[in-house]
Each structure stands twice: as structure tokens, then as C-alpha cells.
C-alpha positions in Angstrom: -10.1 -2.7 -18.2 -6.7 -3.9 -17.3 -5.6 -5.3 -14.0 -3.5 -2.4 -12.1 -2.6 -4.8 -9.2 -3.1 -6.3 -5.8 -3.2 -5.3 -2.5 -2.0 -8.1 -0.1 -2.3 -8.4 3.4 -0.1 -9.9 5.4 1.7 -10.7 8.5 5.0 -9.5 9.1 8.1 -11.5 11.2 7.4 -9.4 14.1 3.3 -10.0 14.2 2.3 -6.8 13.1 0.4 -6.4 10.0 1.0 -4.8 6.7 -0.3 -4.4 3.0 1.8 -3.6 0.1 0.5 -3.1 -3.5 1.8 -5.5 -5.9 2.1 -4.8 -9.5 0.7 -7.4 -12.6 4.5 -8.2 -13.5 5.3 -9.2 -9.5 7.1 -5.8 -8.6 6.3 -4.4 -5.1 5.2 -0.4 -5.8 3.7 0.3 -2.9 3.6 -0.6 0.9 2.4 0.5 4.4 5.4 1.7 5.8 4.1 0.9 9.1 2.6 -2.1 10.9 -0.8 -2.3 12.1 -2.2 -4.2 15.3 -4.6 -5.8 13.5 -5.5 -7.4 9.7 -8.3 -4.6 9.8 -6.3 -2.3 10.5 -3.8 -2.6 7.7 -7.6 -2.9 5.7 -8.6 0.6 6.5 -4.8 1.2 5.7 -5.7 0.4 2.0 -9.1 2.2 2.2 -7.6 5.3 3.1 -4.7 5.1 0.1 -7.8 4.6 -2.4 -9.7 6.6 -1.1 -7.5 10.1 -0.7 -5.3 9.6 -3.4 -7.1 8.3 -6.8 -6.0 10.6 -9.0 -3.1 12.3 -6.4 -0.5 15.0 -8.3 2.9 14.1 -8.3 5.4 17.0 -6.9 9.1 16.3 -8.0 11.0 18.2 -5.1 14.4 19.9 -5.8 17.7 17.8 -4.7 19.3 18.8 -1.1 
């Protein structure tokens, strides 16, 4: 099995922290979108996206 990415953890400039999923070839395809108080936080954060959406649909919505 092939490596599908990392998660990273991290601290952002304004203290908060985040996690965004990087990709083998360096390319950011996924991220919080939020900050979180603490690095345990932004944890559960990444628990919660593997957990509810392993094998999610994709809906293509109409243009506005």
C-alpha cells in the first residue's frame, strides 16, 4: 500500500492550532479551516475527518 499523505499539526501566526493534509508530491489538499485552542484539539479535528468521511460521495453542485 501506497502512502496517501500526512496530516501535520501545527501552529499557526496567531497561536491557534491547525492540521492540513499534505499530499506525497508536497501539495496541500486538505486543511482545518479553522483554528483550534489546543494541539489536541486540531487531533480530534483529524479524527473526526477519518473517521466520518472514509469513503465520503462527492456531490458536483450546479454553478450560481
Amino acid at each position: 500500500m501506497t502512502n496517501s499523505g500526512t496530516f501535520e499539526v501545527y501552529r499557526d501566526s496567531a497561536g491557534e492550532w491547525r492540521w492540513r493534509l499534505v499530499a506525497t508530491n508536497g501539495n496541500i489538499i486538505a486543511d482545518s479551516g479553522e483554528g483550534y485552542n489546543s494541539k489536541q484539539g486540531a487531533k480530534r479535528g483529524i479524527d473526526s475527518v477519518r473517521r466520518n468521511a472514509p469513503d465520503a460521495d462527492v456531490e458536483v453542485l450546479p454553478d450560481s
